[in-house]
C-alpha positions in Angstrom: 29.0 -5.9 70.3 30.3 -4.3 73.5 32.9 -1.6 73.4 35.9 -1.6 76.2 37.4 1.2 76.7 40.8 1.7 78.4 41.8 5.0 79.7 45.7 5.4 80.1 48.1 8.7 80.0 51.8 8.9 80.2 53.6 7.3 82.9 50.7 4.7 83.1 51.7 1.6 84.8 52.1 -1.2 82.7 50.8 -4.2 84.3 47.7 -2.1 85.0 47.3 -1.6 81.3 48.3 -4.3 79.8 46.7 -6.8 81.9 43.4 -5.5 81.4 43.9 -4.9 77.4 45.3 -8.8 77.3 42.2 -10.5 79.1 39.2 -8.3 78.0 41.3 -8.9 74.1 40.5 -12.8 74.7 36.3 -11.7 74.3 35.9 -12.9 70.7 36.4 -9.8 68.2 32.6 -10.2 67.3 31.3 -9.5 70.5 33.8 -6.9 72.0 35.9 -4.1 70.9 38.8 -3.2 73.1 40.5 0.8 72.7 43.1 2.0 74.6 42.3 6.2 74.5 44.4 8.8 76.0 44.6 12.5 75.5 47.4 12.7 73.0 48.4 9.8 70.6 51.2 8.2 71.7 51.8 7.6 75.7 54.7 5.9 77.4 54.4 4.2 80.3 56.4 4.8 83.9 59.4 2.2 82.3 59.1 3.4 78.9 57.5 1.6 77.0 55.5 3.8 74.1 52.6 2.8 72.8 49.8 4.4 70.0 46.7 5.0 71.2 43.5 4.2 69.9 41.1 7.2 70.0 41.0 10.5 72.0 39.7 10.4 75.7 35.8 11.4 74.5 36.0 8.1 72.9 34.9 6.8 76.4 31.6 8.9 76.3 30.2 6.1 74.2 31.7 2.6 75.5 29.9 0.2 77.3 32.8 0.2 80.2 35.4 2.2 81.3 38.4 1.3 82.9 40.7 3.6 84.2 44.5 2.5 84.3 46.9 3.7 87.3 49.8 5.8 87.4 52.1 8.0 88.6 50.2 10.2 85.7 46.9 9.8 87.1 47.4 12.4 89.5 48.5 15.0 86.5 45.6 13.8 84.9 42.9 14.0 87.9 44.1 17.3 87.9 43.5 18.4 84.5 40.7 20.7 83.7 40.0 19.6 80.4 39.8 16.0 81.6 37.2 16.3 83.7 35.3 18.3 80.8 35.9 15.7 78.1 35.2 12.5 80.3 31.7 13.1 80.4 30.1 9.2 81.6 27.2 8.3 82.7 27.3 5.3 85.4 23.3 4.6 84.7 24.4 3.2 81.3 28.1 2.4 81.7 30.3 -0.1 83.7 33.1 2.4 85.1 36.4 1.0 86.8 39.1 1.8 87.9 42.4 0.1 88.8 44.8 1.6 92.1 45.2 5.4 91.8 42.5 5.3 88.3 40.3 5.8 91.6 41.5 9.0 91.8 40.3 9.4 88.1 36.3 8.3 89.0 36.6 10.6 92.2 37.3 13.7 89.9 34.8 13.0 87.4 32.2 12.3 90.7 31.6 9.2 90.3 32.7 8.5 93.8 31.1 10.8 96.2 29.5 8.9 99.1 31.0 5.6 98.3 34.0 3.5 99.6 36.7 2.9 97.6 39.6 1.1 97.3 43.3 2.3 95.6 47.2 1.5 96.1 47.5 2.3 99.8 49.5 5.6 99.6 48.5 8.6 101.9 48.5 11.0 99.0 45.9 8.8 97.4 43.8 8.5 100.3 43.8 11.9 100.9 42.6 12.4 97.0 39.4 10.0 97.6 38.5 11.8 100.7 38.6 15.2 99.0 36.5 14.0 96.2 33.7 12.5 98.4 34.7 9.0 99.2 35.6 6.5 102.0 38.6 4.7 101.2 38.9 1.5 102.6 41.7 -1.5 102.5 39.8 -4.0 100.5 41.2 -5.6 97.4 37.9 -4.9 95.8 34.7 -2.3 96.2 31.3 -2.6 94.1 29.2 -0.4 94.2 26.0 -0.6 91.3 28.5 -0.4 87.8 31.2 1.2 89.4 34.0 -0.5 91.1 37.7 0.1 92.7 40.4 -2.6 92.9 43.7 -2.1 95.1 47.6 -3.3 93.8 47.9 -4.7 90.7 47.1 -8.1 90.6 43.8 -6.9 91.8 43.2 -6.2 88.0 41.9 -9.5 87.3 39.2 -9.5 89.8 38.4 -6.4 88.3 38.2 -6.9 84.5 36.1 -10.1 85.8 33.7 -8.1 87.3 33.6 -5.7 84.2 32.9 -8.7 82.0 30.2 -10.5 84.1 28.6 -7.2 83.9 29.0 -7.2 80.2 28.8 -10.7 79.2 27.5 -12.6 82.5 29.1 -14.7 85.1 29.6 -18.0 83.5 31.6 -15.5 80.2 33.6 -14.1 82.6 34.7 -16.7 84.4 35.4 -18.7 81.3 37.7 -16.0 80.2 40.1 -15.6 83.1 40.2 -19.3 83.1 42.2 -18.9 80.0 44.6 -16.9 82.0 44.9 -18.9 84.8 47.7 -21.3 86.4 47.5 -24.8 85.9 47.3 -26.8 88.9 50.7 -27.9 90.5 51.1 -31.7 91.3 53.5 -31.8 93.9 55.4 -35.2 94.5 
């Protein structure tokens, strides 16, 4: 079984969080386990919504991926001492991603130095890549071996696809954000 885990904080945003936690939820339960983790229990997002948390933030030391939410909290976060102690991953073993300013989150931990990288197209988080070692570009999404960046929201479903074909294969993945997908429009 693989093990997803979603790193969020207080004011996380919620499309960011809750789109990733819906489609990597539609793996069947015997082949992955989804966690949201954060460093206290309970988190609310930037419009308020509260939500329990499912383990602590060293939670993610284990997991197969990690996928890092966006925020204005990131930054609070990225900034954090203790964070960058506790988030402790190894990118030889694990599928890291991160969603808009989550980059910010893999470029303290390191994970970014001497890569490009994508995130919500704000100077201040531009400035935050460069300082931790990477290239920001303006792509919607960057790969680079198992770590990847994905820029604006919607983003967030070509980046839990790549996360699962990493996990699962191609064909999985694909078949899984089918399920999420718009029908086609017949237009008369």
């Amino acid at each position: 079984m693989k093990h997803i885990v979603l790193v969020a904080f207080d004011r996380f945003t919620d499309i960011d969080l809750f789109l990733a936690w819906d489609l990597f939820s539609r793996v069947a339960a015997d082949e992955c386990r989804v966690q949201i983790v954060a460093n206290s229990p309970r988190i609310t997002s930037s419009t308020g919504i509260a939500i329990d948390c499912h383990g602590t933030l060293a939670t993610a030391r284990e997991a197969d991926a990690v996928y890092f939410c966006s925020g204005q909290g990131s930054r609070a976060l990225a900034d954090d001492p203790a964070f960058v102690k506790t988030m402790r991953l190894d990118e030889s073993r694990q599928v890291l991603a991160a969603i808009d300013s989550g980059a910010i989150l893999l470029g303290a931990l390191g994970h970014l130095r001497g890569r490009r990288a994508t995130t919500y197209p704000s100077p201040d988080l531009h400035e935050r890549l460069i300082a931790s070692g990477a290239t920001p570009v303006e792509e919607s999404l960057v790969v680079d071996g198992n770590v990847a960046t994905a820029a604006q929201c919607l983003a967030g479903v070509e980046l839990v696809r790549w996360v699962l074909s990493k996990l699962f294969g191609q064909e999985m993945a694909d078949a899984t954000i089918a399920t999420a997908a718009p029908l086609a429009s017949k237009r008369s």
